[in-house]
Structure formats: structure tokens, C-alpha cells
C-alpha positions as CSV (number, residue, x, y, z in Angstrom):
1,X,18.6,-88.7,81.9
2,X,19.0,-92.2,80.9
3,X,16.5,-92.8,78.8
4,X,11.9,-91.7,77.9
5,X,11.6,-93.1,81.8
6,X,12.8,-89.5,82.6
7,X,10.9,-87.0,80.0
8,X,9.1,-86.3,83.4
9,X,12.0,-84.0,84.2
10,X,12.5,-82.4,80.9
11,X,9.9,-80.6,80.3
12,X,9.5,-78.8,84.1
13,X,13.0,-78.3,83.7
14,X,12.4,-76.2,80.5
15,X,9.5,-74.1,82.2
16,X,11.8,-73.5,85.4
17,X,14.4,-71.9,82.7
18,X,12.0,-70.0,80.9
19,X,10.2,-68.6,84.1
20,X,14.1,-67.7,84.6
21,X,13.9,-66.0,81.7
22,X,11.0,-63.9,82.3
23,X,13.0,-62.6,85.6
24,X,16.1,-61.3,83.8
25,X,13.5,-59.7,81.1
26,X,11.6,-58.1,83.9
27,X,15.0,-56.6,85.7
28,X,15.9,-55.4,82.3
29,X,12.6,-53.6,81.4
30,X,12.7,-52.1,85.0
31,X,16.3,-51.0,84.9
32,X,15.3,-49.8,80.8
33,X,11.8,-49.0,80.6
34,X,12.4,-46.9,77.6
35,X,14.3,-49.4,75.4
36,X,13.2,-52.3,76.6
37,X,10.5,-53.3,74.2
38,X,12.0,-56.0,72.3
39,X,12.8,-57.9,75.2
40,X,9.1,-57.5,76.5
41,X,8.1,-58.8,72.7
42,X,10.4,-61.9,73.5
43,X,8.7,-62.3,77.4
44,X,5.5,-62.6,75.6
45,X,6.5,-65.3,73.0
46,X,8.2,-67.1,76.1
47,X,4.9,-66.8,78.0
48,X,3.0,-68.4,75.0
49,X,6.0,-71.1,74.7
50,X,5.3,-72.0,78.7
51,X,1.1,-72.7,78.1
52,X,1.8,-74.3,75.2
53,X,4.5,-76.8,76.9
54,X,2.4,-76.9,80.1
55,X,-0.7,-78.3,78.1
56,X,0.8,-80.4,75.5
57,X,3.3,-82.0,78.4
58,X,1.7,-85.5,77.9
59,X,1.3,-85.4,73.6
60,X,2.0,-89.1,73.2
61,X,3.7,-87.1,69.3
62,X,6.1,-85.2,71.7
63,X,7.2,-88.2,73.7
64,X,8.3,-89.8,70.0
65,X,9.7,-86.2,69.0
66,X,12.3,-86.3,72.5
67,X,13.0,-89.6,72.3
68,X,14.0,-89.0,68.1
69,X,16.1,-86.0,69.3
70,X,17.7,-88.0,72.8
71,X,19.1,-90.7,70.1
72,X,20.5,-88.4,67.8
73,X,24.3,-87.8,68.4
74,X,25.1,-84.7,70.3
75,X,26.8,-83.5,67.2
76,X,24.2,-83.5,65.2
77,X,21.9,-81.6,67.9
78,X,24.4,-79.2,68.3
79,X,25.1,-78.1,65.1
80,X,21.1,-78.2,64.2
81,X,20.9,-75.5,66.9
82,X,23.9,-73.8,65.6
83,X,22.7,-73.4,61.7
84,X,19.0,-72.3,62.8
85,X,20.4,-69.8,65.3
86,X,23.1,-68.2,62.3
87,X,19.9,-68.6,60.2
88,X,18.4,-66.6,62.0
89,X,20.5,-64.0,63.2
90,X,21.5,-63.7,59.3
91,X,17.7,-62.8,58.4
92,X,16.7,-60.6,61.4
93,X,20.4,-59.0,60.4
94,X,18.7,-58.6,56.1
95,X,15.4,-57.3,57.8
96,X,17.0,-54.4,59.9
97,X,18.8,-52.5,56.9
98,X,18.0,-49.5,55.9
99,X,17.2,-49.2,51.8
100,X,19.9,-47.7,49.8
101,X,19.1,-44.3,49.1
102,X,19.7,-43.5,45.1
103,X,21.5,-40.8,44.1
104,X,18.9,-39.3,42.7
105,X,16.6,-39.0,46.2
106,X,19.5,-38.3,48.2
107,X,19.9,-34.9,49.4
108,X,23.2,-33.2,50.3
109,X,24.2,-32.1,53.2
110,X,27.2,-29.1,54.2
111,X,30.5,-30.2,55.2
């Protein structure tokens, strides 16, 4: 890459990855058909990521958006990346607890 000459190559790049993507999902859900939902939740979200970067490949808004990101230092990019994933991970980790149960609706089980 040396410099907005190249955004040609970054964007079919990025659908070649996520079309890898879709392949790993697919060996999964055949190897796990049972327990392989959330990964077939995550194909479809991938699947509306690829039309929506296959039709907006030429947004004059996304050209000015890469270019912003390409002169950023890498530090920066990374540790973006890093904080939204930990973000993330922290609040899907919140949402999957199970409530307390209170004393008082708890039942007791034998030893």
C-alpha cells in the first residue's frame, strides 16, 4: 500500500477474507449442526457486511474515511481495535449472566 492510489486493493482484499470466513463457519456448522447457531448468526451479519462493502466500494465518504485511518499511526489503530473489541467482549460477557436468585425464591436442594 503506499498511499489512496491503492484503496483498489483494500476493499476486495476484505471480501476475499470475509468469503474466508464464511468457509470456516460453514465447516463448523457441518462438523456442529447442533451448536452451531451463533456462528451461523455471525455468517449472516458477514454476508450483509460483504453487499454492503461490494455496493458502497466507490463512496467518494469512504475513500476520505481510509485515507483518515491510513494516516493515523499504527498505534493508535491498534489500540482503537483493541478497546472496541474488550468493549465488547466486556458487554456480551454483562448480557450472558444469569440474575441472582434471592434468597427468598431460591429453592433448596438435598445434599
Amino acid at each position: 500500500m503506499r498511499g489512496p492510489a491503492d484503496f483498489g486493493r483494500i476493499l476486495p482484499s476484505i471480501l476475499w477474507s470475509m468469503a474466508l470466513e464464511l468457509v470456516v463457519i460453514a465447516a463448523i456448522w457441518l462438523a456442529y449442526r447442533g451448536k452451531a447457531r451463533p456462528f451461523l448468526v455471525a455468517g449472516g451479519f458477514i454476508v450483509a457486511q460483504m453487499v454492503t462493502m461490494g455496493l458502497l466500494n466507490d463512496l467518494p465518504v469512504l475513500k476520505v474515511m481510509l485515507t483518515m485511518i491510513g494516516n493515523a499511526p499504527s498505534a493508535v489503530v491498534w489500540l482503537t481495535g483493541l478497546a472496541i473489541g474488550a468493549l465488547t467482549s466486556w458487554a456480551g460477557w454483562q448480557a450472558g449472566k444469569r440474575p441472582a436468585a434471592s434468597s427468598e425464591t431460591a429453592v433448596l436442594q438435598p445434599a
